[in-house]
VEXPAGU-596823 format. One record per residue: residue in one letter; y negated, x, z negated of N, C-alpha, C in turn. Coordinates in pm, whole numbers, padded with zeros to 5 digits, always signed. Each point is the difference from the previous one (the first is absolute). Example, Ala and Ser with C-alpha at 12.3 -4.5 7.8 and 13.67 -1.06 7.14 Angstrom:
2
A+00569+01319-00780-00119-00089+00000-00120+00090+00000;S-00105-00035+00072-00119+00082-00006-00109-00077-00073;
This chain:
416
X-09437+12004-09392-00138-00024+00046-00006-00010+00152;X+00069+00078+00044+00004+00010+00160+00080-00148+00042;X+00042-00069-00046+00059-00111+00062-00079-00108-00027;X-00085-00033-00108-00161-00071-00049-00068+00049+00139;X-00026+00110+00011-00129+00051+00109+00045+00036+00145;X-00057-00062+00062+00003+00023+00156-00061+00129+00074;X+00072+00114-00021-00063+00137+00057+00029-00020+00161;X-00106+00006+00083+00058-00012+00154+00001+00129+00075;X-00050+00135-00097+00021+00130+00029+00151+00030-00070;X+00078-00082-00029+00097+00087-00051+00149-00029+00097;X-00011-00091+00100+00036-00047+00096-00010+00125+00126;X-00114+00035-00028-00015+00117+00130+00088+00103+00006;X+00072+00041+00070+00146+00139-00029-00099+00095-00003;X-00146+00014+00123-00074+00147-00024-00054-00029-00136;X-00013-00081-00026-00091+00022-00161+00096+00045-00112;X+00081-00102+00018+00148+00031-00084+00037+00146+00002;X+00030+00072+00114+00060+00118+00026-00111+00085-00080;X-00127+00002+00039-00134+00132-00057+00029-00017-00171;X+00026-00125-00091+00032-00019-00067+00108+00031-00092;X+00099+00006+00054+00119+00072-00059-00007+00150+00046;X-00042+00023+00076-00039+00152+00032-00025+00047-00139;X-00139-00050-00026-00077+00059-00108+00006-00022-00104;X+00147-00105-00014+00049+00024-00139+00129+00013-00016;X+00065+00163+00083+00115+00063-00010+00011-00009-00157;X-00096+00061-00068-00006+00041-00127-00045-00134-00049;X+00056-00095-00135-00006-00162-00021-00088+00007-00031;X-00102-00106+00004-00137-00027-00015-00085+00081+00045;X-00021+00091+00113-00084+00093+00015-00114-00076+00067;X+00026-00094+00032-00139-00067+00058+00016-00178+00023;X-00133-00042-00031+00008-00142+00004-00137-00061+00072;X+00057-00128+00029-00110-00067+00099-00113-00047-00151;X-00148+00019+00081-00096-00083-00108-00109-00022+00083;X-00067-00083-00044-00141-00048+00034+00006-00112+00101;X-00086-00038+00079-00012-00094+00058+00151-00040+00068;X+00101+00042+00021+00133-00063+00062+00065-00065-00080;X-00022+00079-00147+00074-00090-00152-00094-00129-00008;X-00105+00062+00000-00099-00120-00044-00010-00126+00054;X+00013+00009+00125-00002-00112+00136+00154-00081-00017;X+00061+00039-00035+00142-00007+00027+00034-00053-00124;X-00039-00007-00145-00015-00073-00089-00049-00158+00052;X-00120+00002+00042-00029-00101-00009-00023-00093+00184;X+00129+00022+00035+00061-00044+00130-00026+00110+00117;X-00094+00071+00010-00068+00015+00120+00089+00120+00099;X+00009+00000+00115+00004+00112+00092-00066+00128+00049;X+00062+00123-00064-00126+00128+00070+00111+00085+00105;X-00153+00074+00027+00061+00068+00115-00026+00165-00086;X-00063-00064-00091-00056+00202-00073+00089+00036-00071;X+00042+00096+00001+00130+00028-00140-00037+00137-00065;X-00027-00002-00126-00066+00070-00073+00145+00071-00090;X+00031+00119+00025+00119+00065-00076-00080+00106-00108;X+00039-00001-00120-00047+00116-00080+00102+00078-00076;X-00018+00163+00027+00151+00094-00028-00017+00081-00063;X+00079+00058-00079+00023+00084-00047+00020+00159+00058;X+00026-00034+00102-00034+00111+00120-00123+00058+00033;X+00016+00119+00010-00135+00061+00079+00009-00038+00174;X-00155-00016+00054+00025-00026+00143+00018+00080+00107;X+00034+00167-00100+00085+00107+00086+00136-00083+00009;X+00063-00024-00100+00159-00074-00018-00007-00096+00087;X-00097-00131-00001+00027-00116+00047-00007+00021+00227;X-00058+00075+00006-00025+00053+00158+00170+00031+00008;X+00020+00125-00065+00140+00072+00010+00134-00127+00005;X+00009-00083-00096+00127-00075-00016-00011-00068+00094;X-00148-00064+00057+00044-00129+00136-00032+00084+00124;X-00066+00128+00007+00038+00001+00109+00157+00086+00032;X+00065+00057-00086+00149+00021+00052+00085-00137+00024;X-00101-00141-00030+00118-00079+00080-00163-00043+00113;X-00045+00079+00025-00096-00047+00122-00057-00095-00027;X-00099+00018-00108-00098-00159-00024-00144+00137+00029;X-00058-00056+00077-00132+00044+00022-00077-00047-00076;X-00107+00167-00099-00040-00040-00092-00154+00015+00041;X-00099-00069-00063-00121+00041-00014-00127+00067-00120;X-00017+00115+00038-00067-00002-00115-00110-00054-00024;X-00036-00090-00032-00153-00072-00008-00064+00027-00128;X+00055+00028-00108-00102+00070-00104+00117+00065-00082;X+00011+00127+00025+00123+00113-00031-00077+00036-00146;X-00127+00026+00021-00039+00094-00129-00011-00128-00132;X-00011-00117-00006+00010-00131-00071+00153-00018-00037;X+00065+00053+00090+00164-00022+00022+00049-00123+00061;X-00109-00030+00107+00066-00087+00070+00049+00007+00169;X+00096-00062+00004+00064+00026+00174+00042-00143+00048;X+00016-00012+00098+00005-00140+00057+00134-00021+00143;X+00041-00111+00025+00117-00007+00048-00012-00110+00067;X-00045-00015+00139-00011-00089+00115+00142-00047+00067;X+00014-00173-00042+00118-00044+00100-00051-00085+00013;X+00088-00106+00086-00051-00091+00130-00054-00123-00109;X+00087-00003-00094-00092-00131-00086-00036+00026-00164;X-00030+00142-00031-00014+00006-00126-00091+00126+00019;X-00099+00009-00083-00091+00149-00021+00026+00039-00114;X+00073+00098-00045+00035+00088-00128-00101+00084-00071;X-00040-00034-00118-00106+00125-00042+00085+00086-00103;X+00038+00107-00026+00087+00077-00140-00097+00075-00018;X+00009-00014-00130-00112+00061-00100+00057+00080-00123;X-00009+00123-00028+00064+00058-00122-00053-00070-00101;X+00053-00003-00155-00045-00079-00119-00067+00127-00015;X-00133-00049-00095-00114+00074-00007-00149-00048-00091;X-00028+00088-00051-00085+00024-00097-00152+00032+00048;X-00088-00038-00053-00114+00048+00015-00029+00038-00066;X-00093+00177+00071-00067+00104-00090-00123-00038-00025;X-00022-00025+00101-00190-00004+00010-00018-00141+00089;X-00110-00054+00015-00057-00112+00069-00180-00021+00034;X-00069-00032+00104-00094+00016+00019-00074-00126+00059;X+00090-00117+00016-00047-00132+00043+00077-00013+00120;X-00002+00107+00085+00046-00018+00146+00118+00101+00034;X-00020+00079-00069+00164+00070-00012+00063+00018-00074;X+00123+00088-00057+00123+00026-00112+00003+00133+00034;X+00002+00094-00121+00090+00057+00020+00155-00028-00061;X+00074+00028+00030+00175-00035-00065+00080+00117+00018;X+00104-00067-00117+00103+00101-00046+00127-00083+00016;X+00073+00048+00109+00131-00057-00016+00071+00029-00161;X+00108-00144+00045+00057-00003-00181+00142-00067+00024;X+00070-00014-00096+00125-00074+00000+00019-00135-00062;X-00140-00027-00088-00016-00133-00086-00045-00128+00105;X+00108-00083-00075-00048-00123+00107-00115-00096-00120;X-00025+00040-00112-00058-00057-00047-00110+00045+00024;X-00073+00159-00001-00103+00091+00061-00055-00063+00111;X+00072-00002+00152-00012-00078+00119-00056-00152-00016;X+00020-00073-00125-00016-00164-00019-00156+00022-00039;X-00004+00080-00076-00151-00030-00036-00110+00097+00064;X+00053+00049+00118-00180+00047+00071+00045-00124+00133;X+00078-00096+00008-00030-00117+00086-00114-00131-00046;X-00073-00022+00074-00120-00082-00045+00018-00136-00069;X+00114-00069+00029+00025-00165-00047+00123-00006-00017;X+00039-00084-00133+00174+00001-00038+00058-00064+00092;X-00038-00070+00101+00050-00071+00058+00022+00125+00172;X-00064+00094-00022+00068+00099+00109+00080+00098-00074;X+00038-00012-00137+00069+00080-00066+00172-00040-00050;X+00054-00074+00133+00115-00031-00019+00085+00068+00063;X+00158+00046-00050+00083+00117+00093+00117-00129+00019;X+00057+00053+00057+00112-00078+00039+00117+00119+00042;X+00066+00001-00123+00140+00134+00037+00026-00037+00055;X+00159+00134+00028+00114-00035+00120+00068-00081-00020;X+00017-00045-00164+00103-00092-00013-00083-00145+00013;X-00078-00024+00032-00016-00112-00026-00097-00045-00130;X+00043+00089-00049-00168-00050-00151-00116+00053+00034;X-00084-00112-00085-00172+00063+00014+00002+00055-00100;X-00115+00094-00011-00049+00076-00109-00149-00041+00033;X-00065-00103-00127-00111-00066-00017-00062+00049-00094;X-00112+00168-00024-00017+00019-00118-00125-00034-00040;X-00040-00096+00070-00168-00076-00013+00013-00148-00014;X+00130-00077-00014-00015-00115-00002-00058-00063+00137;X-00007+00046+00149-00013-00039+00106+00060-00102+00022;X+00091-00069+00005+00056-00071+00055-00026-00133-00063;X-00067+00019-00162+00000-00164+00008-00212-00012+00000;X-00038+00126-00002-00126+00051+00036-00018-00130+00153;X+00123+00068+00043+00014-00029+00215+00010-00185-00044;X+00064-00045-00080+00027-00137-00016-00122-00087-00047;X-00059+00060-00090-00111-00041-00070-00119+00009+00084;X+00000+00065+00107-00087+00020+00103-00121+00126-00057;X+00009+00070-00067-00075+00070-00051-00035+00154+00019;X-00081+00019+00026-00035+00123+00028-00029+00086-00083;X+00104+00137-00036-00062+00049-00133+00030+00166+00053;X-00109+00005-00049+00014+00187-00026+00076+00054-00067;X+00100+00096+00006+00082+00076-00070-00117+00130-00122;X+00016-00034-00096-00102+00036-00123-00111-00026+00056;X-00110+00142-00064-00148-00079+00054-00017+00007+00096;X-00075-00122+00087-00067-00015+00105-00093+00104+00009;X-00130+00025-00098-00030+00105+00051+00055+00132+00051;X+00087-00016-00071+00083+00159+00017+00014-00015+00142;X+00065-00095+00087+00085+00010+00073-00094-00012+00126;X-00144-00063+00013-00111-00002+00060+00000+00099+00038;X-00021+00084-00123-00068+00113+00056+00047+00119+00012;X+00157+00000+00029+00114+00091+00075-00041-00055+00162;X-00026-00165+00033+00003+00014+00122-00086-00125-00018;X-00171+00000+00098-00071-00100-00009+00060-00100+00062;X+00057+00007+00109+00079-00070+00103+00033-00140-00109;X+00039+00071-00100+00099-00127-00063-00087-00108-00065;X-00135-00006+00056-00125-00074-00086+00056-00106+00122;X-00010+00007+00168-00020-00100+00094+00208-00047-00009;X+00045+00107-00058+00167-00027+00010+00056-00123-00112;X-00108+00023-00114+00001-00141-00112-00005-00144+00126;X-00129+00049+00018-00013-00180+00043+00076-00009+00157;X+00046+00105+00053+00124-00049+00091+00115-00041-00038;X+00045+00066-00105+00116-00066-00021-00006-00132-00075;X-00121-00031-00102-00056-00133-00040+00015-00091+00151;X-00053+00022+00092+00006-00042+00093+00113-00048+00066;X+00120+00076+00016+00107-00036+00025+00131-00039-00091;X+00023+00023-00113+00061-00012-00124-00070-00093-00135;X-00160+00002+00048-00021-00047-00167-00002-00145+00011;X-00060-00030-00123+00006-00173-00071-00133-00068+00076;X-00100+00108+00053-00146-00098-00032-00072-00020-00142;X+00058+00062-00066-00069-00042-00162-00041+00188-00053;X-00042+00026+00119-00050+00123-00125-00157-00035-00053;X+00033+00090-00112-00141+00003-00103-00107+00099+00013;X-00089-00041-00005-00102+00144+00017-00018+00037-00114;X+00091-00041-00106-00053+00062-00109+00125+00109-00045;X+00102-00004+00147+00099+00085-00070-00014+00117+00002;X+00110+00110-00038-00070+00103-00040+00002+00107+00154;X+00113-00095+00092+00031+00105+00147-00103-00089+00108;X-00097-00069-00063-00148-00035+00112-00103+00078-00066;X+00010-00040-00175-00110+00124-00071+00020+00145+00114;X+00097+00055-00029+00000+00145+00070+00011-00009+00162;X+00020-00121+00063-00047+00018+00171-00127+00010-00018;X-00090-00082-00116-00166-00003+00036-00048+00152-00066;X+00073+00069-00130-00063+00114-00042+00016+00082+00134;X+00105+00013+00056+00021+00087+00143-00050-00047+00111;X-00035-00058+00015-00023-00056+00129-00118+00057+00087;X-00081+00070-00036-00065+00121+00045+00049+00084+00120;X+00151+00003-00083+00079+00163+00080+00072-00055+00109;X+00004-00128+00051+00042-00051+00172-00083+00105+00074;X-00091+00032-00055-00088+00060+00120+00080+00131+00046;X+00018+00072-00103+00070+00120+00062+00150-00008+00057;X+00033-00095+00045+00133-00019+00037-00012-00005+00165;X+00054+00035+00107+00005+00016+00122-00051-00167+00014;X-00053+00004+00162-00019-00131+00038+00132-00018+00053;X+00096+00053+00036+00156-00042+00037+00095-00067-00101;X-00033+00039-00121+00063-00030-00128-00023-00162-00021;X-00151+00000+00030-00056-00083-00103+00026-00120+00118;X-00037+00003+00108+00014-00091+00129+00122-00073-00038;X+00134+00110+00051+00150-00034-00035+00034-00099-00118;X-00060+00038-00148-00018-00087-00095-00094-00166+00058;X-00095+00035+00001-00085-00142+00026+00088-00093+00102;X+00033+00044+00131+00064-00028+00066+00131-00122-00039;X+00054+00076-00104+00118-00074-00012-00022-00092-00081;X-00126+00004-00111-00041-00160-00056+00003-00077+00064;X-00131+00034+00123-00013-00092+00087+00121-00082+00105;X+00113+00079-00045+00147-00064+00111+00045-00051-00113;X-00001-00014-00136+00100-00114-00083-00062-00096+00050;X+00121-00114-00059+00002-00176+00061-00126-00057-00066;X-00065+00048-00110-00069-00060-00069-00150+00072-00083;X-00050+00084+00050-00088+00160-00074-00127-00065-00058;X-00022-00119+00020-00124-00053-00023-00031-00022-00195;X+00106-00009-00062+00002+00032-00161-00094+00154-00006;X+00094+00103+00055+00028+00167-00036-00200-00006+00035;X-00027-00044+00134-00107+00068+00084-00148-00072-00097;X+00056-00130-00043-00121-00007-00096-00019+00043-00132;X+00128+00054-00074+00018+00105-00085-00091+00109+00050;X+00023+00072+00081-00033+00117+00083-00191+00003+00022;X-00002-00143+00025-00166-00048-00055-00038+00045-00061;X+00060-00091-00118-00102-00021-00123+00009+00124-00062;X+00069+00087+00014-00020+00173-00061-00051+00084+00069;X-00053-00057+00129-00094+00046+00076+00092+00126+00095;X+00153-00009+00000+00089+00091+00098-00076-00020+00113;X+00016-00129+00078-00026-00031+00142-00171+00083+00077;X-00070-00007-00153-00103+00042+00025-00020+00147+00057;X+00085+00074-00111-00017+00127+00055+00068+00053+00090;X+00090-00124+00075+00085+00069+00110-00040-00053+00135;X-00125-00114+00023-00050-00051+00107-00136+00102-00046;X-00079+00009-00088-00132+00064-00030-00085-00073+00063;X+00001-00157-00049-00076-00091-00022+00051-00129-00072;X-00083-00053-00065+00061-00156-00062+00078-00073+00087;X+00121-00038-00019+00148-00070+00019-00039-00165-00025;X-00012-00073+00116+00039-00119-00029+00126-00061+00003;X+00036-00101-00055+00169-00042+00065+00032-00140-00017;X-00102-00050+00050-00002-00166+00040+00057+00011+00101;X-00041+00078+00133+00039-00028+00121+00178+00055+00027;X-00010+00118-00120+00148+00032+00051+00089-00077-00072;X-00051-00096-00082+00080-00087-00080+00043-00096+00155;X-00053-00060+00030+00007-00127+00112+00047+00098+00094;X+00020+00128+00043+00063+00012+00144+00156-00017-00100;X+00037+00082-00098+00151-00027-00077+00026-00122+00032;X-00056-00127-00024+00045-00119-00026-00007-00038+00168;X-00049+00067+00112+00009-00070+00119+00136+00053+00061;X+00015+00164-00031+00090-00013+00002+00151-00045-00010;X-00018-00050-00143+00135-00037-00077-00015-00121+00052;X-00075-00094+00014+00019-00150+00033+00039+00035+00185;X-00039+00089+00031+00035-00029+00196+00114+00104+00035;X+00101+00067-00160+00076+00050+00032-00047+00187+00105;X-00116+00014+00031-00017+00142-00013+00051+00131-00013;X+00004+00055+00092+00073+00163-00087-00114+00040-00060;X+00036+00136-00081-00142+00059-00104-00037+00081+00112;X-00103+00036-00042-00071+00133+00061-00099+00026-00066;X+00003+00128-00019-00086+00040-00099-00148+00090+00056;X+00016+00008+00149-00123+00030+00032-00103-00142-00013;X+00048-00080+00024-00084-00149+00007-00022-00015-00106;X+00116+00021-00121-00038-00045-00151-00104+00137-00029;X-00018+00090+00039-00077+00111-00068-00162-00045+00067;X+00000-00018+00138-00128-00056+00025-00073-00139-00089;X+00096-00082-00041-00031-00118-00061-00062+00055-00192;X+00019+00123+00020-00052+00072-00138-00106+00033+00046;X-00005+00113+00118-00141+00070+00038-00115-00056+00039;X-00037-00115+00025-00079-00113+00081-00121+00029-00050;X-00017+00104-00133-00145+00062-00041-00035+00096+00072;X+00114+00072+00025-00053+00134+00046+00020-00018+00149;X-00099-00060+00069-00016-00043+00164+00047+00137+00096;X-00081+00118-00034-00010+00120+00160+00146+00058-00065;X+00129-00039+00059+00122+00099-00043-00002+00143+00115;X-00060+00069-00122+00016+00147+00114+00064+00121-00113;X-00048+00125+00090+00082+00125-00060-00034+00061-00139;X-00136-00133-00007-00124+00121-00164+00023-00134-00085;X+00132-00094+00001-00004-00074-00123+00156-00044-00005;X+00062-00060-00078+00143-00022-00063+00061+00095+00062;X-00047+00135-00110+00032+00122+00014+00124-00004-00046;X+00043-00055-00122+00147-00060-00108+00071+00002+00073;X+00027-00090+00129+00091-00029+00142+00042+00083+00076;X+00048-00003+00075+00054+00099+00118+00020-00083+00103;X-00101+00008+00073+00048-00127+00071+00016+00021+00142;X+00097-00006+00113-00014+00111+00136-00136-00075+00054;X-00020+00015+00151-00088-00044+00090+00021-00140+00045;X+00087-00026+00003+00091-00126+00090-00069-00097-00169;X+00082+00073-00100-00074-00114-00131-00127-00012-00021;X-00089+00091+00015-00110-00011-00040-00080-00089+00120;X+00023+00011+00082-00064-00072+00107+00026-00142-00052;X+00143-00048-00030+00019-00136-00015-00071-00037-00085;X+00010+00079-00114-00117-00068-00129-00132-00023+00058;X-00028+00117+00065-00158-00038+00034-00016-00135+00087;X+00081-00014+00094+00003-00139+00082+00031-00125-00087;X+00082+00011-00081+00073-00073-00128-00183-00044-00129;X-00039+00103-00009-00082-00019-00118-00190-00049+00041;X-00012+00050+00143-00111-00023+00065-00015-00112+00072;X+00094-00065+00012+00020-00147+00086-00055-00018+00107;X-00010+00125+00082-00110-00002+00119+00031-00126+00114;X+00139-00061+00053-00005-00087+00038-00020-00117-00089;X-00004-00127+00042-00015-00125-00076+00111-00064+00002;X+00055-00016-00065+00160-00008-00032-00033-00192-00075;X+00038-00097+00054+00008-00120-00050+00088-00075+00039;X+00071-00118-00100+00057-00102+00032+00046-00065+00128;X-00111+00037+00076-00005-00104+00136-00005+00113+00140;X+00008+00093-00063+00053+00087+00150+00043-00071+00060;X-00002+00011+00139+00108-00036+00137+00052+00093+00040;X+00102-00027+00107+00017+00135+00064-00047+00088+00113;X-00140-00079+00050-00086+00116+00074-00032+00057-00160;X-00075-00025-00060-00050+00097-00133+00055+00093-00033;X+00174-00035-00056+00097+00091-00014+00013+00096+00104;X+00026-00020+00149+00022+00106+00111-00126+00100-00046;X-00128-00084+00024-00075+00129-00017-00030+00109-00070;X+00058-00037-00140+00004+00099-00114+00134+00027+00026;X+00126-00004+00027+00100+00044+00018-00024+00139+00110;X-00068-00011+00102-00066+00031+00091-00056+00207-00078;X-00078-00043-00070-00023+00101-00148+00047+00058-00063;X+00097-00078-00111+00077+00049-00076+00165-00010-00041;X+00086+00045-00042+00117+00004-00019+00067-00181-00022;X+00099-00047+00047+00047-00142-00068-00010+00025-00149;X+00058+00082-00054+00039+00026-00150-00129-00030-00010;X-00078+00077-00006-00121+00021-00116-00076-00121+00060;X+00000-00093+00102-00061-00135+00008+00042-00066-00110;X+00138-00008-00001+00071-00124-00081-00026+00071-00142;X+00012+00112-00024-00056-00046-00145-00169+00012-00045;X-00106+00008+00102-00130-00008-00006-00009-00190+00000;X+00094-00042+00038+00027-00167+00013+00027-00011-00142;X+00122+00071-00072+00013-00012-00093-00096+00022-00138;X-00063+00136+00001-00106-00020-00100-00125-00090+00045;X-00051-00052+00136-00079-00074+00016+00031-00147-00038;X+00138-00012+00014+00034-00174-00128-00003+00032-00138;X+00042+00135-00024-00055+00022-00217-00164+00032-00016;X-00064+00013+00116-00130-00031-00014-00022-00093+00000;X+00044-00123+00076-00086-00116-00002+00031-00099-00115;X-00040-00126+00024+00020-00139-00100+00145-00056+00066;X+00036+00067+00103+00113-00080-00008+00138+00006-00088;X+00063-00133-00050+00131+00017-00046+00100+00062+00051;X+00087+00124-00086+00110+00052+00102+00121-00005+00032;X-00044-00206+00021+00118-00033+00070-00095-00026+00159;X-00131-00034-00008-00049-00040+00112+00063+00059+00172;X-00001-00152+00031+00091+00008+00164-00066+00131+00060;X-00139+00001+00021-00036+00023+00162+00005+00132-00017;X-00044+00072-00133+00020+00180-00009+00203+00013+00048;X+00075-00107-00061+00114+00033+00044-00017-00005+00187;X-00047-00094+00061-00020+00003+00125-00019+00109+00047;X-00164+00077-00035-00027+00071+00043+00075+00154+00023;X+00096+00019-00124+00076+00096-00033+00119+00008+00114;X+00048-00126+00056+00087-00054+00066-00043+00040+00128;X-00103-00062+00062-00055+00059+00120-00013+00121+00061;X-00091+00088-00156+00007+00183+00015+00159+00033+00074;X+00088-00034-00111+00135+00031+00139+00066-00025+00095;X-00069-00133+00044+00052-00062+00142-00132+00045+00108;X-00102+00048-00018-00106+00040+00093+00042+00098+00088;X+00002+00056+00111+00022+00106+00088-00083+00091-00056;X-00028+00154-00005-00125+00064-00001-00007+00027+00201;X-00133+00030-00013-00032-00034+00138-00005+00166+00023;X+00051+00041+00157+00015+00165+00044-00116+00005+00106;X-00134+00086-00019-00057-00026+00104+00025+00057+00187;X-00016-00085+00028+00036+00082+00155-00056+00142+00093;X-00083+00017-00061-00067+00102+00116+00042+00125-00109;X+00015+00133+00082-00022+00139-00043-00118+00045+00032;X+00042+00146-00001-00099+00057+00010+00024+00087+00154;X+00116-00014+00040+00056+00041+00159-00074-00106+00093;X-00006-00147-00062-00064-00083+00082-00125+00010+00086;X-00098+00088-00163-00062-00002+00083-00059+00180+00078;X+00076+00071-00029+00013+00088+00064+00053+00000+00169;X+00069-00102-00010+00080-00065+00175-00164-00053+00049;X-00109-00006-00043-00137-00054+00068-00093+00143+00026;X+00052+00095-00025-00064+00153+00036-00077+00052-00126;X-00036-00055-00081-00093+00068-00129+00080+00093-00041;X-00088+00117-00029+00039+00086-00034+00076+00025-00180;X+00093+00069-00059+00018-00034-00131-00138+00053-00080;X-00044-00084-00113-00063+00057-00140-00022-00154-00067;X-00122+00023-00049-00030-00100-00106-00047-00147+00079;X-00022+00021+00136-00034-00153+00028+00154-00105+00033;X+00102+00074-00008+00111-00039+00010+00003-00119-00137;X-00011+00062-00070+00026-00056-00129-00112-00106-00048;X-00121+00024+00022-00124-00120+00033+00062-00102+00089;X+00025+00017+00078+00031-00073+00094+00150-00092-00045;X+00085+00040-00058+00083-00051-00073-00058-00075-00103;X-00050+00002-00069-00042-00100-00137-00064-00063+00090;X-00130+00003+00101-00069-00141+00029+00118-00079+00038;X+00142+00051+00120+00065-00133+00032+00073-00060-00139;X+00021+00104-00060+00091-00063-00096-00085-00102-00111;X-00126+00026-00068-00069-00074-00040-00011-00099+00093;X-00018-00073+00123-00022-00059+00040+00146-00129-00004;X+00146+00109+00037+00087-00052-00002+00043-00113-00123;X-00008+00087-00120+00012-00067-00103-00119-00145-00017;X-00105+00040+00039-00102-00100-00008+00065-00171+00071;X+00072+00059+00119+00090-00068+00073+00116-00112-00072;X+00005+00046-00125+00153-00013-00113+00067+00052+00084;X+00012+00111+00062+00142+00079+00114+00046-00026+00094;X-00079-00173+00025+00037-00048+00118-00017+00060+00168;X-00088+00084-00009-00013+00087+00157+00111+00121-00009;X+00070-00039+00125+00156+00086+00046-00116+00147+00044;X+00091+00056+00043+00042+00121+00058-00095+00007+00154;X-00043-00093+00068-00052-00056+00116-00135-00006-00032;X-00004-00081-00078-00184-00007-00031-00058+00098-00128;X+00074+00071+00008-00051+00095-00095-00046+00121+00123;X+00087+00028+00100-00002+00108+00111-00131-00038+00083;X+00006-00151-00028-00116-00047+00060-00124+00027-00052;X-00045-00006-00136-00097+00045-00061-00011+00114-00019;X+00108+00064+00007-00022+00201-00006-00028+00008+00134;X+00002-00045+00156-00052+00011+00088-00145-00047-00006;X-00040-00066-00064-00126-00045+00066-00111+00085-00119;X+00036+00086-00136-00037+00061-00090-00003+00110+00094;X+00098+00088+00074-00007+00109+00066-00111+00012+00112;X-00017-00113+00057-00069-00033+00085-00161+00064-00031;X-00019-00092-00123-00108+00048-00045-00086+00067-00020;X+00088+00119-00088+00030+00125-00068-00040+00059+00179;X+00080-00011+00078-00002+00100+00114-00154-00062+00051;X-00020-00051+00032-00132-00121+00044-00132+00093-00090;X+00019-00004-00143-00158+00050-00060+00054+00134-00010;X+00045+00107+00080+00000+00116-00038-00095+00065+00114;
């Protein structure tokens, strides 16, 4: 099997080495989940998912007497982790679940690799790959992975509702693995819509991280109108979801060659919910730096058209970030009637990065070098030149600006 499949972690000597470490004793541990999975069906990871037979008292002890620095990132789960320059290691003891509550486990380490196969959410993350070289497929994953299909290991409900997570984790991996042909009448969308309630109690970090990565497959626009019509999108924006417009930014992308971004694709969802602040898309996590963009992104406060020039451009550049121009350019062409092949939005996009942003000249020492004393007229006195400057398109230097803060001071000293 290993000579069929292209493993590009098995090439690595540090990966190689943590590997035979931990299986002094034969078979004591094997690679599974997304590195088997990817690696089936061509792809390259950097995640390497090991699951052992070891406790992660043992697994700390054996690598670090050859000095592998371990981490514990979830010890009481039984998991520890193993940082090198091109691979992130997760080892996980095989393990059982006692109890489950939507958002946590409790677990019982175990020695069954068949135990370990079935509290994993999809057969297609339920593939091992021994030391020797064979898989152990006890879900039929692999032609699951071929068939493009997304299936729950027994019931879907069951497995929901060990961890809600796995309601937005269906249609990600639909998203990146599936056919496009799911059914709403199957029985693992029946149980996303019976559950679909319980997103709510799931962290907004969880749920972000999930949404997030729909929005970065090559193609999410199937999954996201799925996500519609069962009314997901609804309860995770907490307002009605249109997706005309985010249909046409996908396709402007893909026709002008585009990278994704999924803050632009997430605004091209929100375009209902106008004021983005701290008392709504509570679901999100979104820092300061993001939320601002949406709000500039979803409020369209400049006038963003076709026929910008580049005084227009300077002056809103002038404002706001290049990034978040060019893609306020961008959802302002999936707003309009234009086709998205049309020239001049490509123009305009073109320009945003050949424009200078303009640095204004005067401080605030400037005008302190004229005797005013420091407080708040400093700063009055700054916005009139600078409003004025810009009024200018930026064209007044450094000279006639000193000139108009002289003859403003003048004034000021004159009516006192």
């Amino acid at each position: 099997m290993t000579n069929e499949i292209q493993y590009n972690f098995l090439k690595d000597k540090v990966c190689m080495k943590i590997f035979s470490l931990l299986n002094e004793k034969e078979d004591t541990s094997r690679f599974v989940g997304g590195c088997v999975r990817d690696s089936i069906i061509g792809l390259k990871t950097n995640d390497i998912d090991i699951a052992t037979k070891l406790n992660p008292e043992d697994v700390v002890k054996i690598l670090g007497s050859e000095s592998i620095k371990v981490v514990p990132t979830g010890v009481d789960h039984g998991t520890v982790s193993v940082f090198s320059k091109d691979f992130n290691f997760e080892i996980t003891t095989l393990r059982s679940d006692i109890s489950t509550n939507g958002r946590h486990a409790e677990v019982m380490f175990s020695d069954s690799w068949e135990e370990d196969s079935l509290r994993r959410d999809f057969t297609i993350n339920s593939i091992y790959l021994k030391q020797n070289g064979e898989i152990y497929d006890p879900h039929n994953g692999i032609q699951h992975l071929k068939d493009k299909k997304i299936i729950f290991i027994g019931n879907p409900d069951e497995r929901i509702n060990e961890d809600y997570l796995r309601i937005l984790r269906f249609f990600r991996f639909n998203a990146f693995y599936g056919n496009n042909n799911l059914k709403l009448s199957s029985d693992s969308i029946k149980a996303c819509i019976k559950n679909k309630s319980k997103i709510k109690k799931l962290s907004s970090e969880r749920v972000q991280n999930e949404f997030f990565k729909i929005l970065n497959s090559s193609n999410p626009y199937f999954i996201i109108s799925i996500m519609r019509k069962i009314e997901i999108l609804d309860l995770l924006f907490e307002h009605k979801v249109e997706t005309k417009i985010f249909k046409k930014l996908l396709l402007i992308d893909k026709e002008n060659s585009f990278s994704k971004n999924h803050i632009l694709r997430f605004a091209s969802l929100a375009l209902n919910n106008k004021k983005i602040n701290s008392n709504n898309l509570q679901m999100f996590n979104f820092s300061k730096k993001e939320r601002k963009e949406l709000y500039l992104l979803t409020n369209q406060e400049f006038e963003i058209h076709n026929k910008l020039n580049k005084s227009d451009i300077k002056k809103i550049l002038y404002s706001i970030e290049r990034k978040t121009l060019k893609d306020m350019a961008k959802l302002s062409w999936a707003l309009s009637n234009n086709r998205v092949t049309n020239k001049n939005w490509k123009n305009v996009l073109s320009q945003i990065d050949k424009v200078a942003i303009p640095i204004f000249p005067l401080k605030a020492k400037d005008i302190l070098d004229y005797g005013l004393e420091e407080g708040p007229i400093i700063g009055e006195i700054l916005k009139t030149i600078e409003k004025d400057w810009i009024d200018s398109n930026f064209e007044h230097n450094k000279e006639d600006l000193l000139f108009k803060l002289k003859a403003i001071i003048n004034r000021k000293k004159h009516n006192k």
